[in-house]
FILUM-949178 format. One record per residue (C-alpha): x, y, z; residue in one letter. Coordinates in steps of 0.1 Angstrom, whole numbers, padded with zeros to 4 digits, always signed. Example, Ala and Ser with C-alpha at 12.3 -4.5 7.8 and 13.67 -1.06 7.14 Angstrom:
2
+0123-0045+0078A+0137-0011+0071S
//
This chain:
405
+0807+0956+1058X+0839+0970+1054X+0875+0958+1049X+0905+0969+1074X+0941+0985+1074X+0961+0987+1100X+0995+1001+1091X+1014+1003+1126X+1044+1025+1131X+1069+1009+1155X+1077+1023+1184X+1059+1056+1170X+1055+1079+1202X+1078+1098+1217X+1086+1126+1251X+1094+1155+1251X+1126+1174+1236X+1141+1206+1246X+1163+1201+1209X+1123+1203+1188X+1108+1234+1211X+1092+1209+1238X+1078+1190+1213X+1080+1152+1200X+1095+1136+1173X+1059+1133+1156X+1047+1162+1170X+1076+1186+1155X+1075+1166+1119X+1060+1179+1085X+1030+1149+1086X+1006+1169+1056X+0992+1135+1047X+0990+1121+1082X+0973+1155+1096X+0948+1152+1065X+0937+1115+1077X+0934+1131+1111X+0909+1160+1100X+0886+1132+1080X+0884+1106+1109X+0884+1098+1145X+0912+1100+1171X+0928+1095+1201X+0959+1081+1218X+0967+1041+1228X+0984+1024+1256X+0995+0990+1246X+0993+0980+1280X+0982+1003+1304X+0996+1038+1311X+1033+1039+1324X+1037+1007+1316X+1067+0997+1284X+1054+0969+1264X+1079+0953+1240X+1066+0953+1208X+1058+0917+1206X+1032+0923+1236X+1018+0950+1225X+1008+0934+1193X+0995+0905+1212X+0974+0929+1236X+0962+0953+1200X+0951+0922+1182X+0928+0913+1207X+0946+0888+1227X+0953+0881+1263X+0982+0880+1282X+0972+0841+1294X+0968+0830+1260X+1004+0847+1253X+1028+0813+1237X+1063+0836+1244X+1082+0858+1218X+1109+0827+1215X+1075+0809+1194X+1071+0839+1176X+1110+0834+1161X+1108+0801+1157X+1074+0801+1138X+1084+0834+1114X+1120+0815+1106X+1099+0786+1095X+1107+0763+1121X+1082+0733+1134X+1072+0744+1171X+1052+0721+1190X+1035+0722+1226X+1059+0695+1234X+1087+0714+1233X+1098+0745+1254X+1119+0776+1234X+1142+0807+1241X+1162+0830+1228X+1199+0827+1229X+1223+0857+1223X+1260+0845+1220X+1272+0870+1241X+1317+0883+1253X+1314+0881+1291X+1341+0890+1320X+1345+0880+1357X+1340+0909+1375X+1329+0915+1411X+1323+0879+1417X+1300+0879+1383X+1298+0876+1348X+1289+0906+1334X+1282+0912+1290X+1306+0930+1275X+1289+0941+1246X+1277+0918+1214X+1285+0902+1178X+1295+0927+1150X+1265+0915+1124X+1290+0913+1096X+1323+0908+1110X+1320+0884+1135X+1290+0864+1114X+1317+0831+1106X+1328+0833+1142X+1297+0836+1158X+1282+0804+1140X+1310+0778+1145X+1309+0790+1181X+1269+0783+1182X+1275+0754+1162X+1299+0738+1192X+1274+0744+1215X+1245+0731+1193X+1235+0700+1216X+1239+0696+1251X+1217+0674+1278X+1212+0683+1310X+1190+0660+1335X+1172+0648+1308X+1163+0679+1287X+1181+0682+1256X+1192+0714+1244X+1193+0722+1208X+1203+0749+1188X+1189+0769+1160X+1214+0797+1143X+1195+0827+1137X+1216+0859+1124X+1249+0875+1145X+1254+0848+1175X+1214+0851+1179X+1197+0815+1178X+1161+0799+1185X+1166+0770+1213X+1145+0743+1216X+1143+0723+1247X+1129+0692+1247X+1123+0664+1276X+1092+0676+1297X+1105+0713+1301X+1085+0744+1320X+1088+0773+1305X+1080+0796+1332X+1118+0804+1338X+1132+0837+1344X+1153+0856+1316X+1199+0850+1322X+1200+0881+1293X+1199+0917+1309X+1183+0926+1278X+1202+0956+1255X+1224+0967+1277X+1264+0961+1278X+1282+0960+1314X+1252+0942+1330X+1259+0909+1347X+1245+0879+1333X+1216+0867+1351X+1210+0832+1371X+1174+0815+1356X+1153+0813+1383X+1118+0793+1385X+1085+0810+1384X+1067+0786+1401X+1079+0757+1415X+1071+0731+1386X+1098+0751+1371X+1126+0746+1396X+1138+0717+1371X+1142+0734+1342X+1153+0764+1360X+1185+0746+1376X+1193+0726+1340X+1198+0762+1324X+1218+0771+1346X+1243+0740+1344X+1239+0743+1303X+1249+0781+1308X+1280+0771+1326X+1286+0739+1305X+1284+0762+1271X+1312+0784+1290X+1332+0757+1294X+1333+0748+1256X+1338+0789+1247X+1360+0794+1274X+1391+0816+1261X+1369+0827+1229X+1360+0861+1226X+1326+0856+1228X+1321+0828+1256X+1287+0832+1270X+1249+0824+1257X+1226+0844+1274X+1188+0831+1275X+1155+0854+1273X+1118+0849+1260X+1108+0812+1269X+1075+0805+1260X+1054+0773+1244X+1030+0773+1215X+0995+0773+1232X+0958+0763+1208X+0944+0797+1205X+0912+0809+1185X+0923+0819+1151X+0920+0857+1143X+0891+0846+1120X+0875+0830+1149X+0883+0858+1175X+0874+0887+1150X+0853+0872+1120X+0880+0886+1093X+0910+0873+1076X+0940+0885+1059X+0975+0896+1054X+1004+0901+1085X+1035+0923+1062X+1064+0931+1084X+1100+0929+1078X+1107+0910+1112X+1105+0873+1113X+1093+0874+1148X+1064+0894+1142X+1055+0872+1109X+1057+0844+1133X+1031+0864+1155X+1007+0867+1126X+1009+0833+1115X+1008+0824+1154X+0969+0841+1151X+0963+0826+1115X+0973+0855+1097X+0989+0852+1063X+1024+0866+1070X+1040+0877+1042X+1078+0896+1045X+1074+0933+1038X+1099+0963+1050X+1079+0989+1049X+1047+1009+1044X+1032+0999+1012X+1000+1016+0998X+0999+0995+0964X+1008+0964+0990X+0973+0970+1001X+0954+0981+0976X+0966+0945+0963X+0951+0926+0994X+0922+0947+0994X+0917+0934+0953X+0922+0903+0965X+0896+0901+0991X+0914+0904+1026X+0892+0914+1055X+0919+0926+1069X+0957+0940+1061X+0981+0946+1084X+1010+0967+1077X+1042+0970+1104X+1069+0993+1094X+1101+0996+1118X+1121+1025+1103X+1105+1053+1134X+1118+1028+1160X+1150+1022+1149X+1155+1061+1146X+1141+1063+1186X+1167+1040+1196X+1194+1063+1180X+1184+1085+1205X+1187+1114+1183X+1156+1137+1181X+1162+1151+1151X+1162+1111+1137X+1125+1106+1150X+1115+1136+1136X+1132+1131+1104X+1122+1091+1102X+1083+1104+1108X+1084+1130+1077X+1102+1100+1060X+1070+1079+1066X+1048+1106+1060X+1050+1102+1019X+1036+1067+1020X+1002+1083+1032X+0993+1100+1000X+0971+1073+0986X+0951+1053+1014X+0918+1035+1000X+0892+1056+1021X+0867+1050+1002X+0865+1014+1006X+0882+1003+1034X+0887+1012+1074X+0925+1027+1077X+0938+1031+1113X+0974+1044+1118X+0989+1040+1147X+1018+1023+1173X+1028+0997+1193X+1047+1019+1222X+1069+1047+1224X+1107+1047+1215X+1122+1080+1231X+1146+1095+1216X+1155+1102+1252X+1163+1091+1280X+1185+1062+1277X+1151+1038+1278X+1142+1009+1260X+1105+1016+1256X+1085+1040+1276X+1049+1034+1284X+1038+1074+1268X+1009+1072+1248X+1007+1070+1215X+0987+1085+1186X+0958+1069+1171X+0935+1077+1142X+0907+1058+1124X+0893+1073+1090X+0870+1060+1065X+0834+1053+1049X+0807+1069+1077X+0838+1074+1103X+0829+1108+1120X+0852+1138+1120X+0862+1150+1151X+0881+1184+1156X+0917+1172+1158X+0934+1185+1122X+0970+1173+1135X+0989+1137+1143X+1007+1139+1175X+1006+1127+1212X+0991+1161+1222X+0967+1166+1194X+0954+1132+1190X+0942+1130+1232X+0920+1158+1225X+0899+1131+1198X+0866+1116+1199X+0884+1086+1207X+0898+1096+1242X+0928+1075+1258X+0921+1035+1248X+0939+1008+1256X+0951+0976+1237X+0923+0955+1239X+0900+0983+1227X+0915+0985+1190X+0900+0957+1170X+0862+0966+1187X+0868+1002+1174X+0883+0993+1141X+0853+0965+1137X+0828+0991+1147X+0841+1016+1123X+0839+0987+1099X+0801+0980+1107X+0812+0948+1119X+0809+0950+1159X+0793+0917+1181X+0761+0927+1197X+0764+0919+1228X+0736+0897+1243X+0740+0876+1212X+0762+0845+1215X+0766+0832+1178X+0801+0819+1181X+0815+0791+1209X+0847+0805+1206X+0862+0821+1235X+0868+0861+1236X+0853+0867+1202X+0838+0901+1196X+0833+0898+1161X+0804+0877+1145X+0819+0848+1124X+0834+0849+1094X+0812+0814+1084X+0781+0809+1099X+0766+0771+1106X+0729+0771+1101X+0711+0742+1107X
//
């Protein structure tokens, strides 16, 4: 059985561009070493999700690594775990985003947000006045994170099935009142509200004077990746959140900002099952919304694809979701390319990455859920099903650790 790589390119798809000839960002790059892993393997494209529909990349993962959207804790336990916080099932989380807010229109709408470097002082004296608040008997604490951003912890018999106050990424959008999502929520729901207004009472006549909320979530007991899958093994990426992720699945998370080759060759020396690579720099250029910075950021990542260990391990290279360059989107739910290459992986007739080529693959249009059975077939490692040799819910991998009688 084989080992697997997984190096994920954030936010890697793209639309269409009149500036690259009607092409996309990947689609109009120089990718030599990426359309030379396409011509030895399989491919096709990925929804995250589902077609159409914009996953944030923390969902995506989730949905990739072969988990479901029940068993999903909330990106605010992702943060918490990959900044090396305690979390417990106790407790509810969010996100807060110090935030410079005016009355307007009978509202409060955001302004804009911290500078990360000018405003860093500011920013965490302000947090640090609004560090501990109770509110019917749920206590509020704060975590400072980086530029106003902090973890917050709620503690007292909080529900965390509460609506997002932030508009998410967007300036001159009004703050937004928490609302319940079912009624066991209405509590918790109504105390964020009053701690919103009570921490704009304390900033009032600062420059930044609100903290928005977004991403509550609890830790929830989930199989481990080893239990789910039957392998083990390294989570790299440069974001804490998504280091919290891995470890959130039992992955080893290990801080990393980019692709890596010699990064895996090491994991693979040192017996992982599995290595999983997450490199950011294509998304950040898709949120410049410059075409000619997608394009440029793919031919960029290109280079790292000289020396991948074909011949002893399963490589996939793929993405999360699509960042276009345009329209003025967050995410977009486009598909996204998707190739698998490696010992006894067949060679279909697609000899380029892109959106366009990669469709036209063995692989057809999968979604999500379907990446870890193709990547553990590929890896002569798939469950047969009619066979149940594991208790553990959702696994399609046999286990890593048998127990004979």
């Amino acid at each position: 059985m084989l080992p697997i790589v997984v190096f994920l390119l954030d936010g890697l798809a793209d639309r269409a561009h009149a500036a690259l000839g009607g092409r996309s960002g990947v689609e109009a790059a120089s990718t030599p070493n990426l359309d030379r892993l396409c011509a030895s393997g399989s491919c096709g494209v990925l929804y995250a999700v589902a077609p159409g529909r914009a996953p944030s990349s923390e969902v995506a993962h989730w949905s990739m690594l072969g988990y479901r959207p029940d068993e999903f804790p909330g990106r605010a336990v992702f943060e918490a775990l990959g900044r090396g916080q305690e979390v417990s099932a106790d407790d509810v989380f969010a996100y807060a985003a110090l935030r410079p807010a005016e009355r307007r229109d009978g509202a409060w709408w955001l302004t804009g947000r911290p500078d990360a470097e000018r405003d860093a002082e500011e920013a965490e004296r302000l947090l640090a006045r609004c560090a501990d608040i109770s509110v019917d008997g749920l206590r509020f604490s704060l975590t400072h994170v980086w530029r106003g951003e902090a973890v917050l912890r709620i503690t007292g018999g909080a529900d965390e099935r509460v609506t997002d106050t932030d508009s998410f990424f967007r300036a001159w959008y009004p703050v937004l009142r928490p609302q319940p999502v079912v009624p066991e929520a209405e509590r918790t729901a109504r105390a964020c509200e009053e701690w919103t207004h009570e921490v704009m009472r304390r900033l009032e006549g600062e420059r930044f004077n609100v903290i928005t909320l977004k991403w509550f979530g609890r830790p929830k007991p989930v199989p481990s990746f080893r239990e789910r899958h039957g392998i083990a093994g390294t989570f790299a990426a440069e974001s804490a959140f998504l280091r919290g992720l891995g470890q959130c699945v039992g992955l080893t998370p290990l801080e990393h900002p980019h692709i890596a080759p010699d990064l895996v060759h090491e994991r693979l020396d040192a017996g992982d099952s599995f290595v999983y690579v997450h490199d950011k720099r294509i998304d950040e250029a898709g949120h410049t919304k410059d075409p000619a910075a997608k394009r440029d950021a793919v031919e960029l990542l290109d280079r790292a694809f000289a020396d991948l260990p074909l011949d002893r391990a399963i490589v996939c290279v793929t993405g999360d979701h699509a960042t276009p360059a345009s329209p003025d989107v967050i995410h977009s739910g486009d598909p996204v390319p998707f190739v698998v290459a490696g010992p006894g992986v067949r060679s279909d007739r697609v000899t380029a990455f892109g959106e366009e080529a990669c469709a036209e693959g063995i692989l057809g249009h999968l979604r999500g859920p379907d990446m870890m059975p193709v990547l553990l077939n590929a890896a002569d490692r798939p469950l047969f099903l009619g066979s149940r040799p594991t208790p553990f819910d959702g696994a399609d991998g046999y286990p890593a650790i048998l127990d004979p009688l």
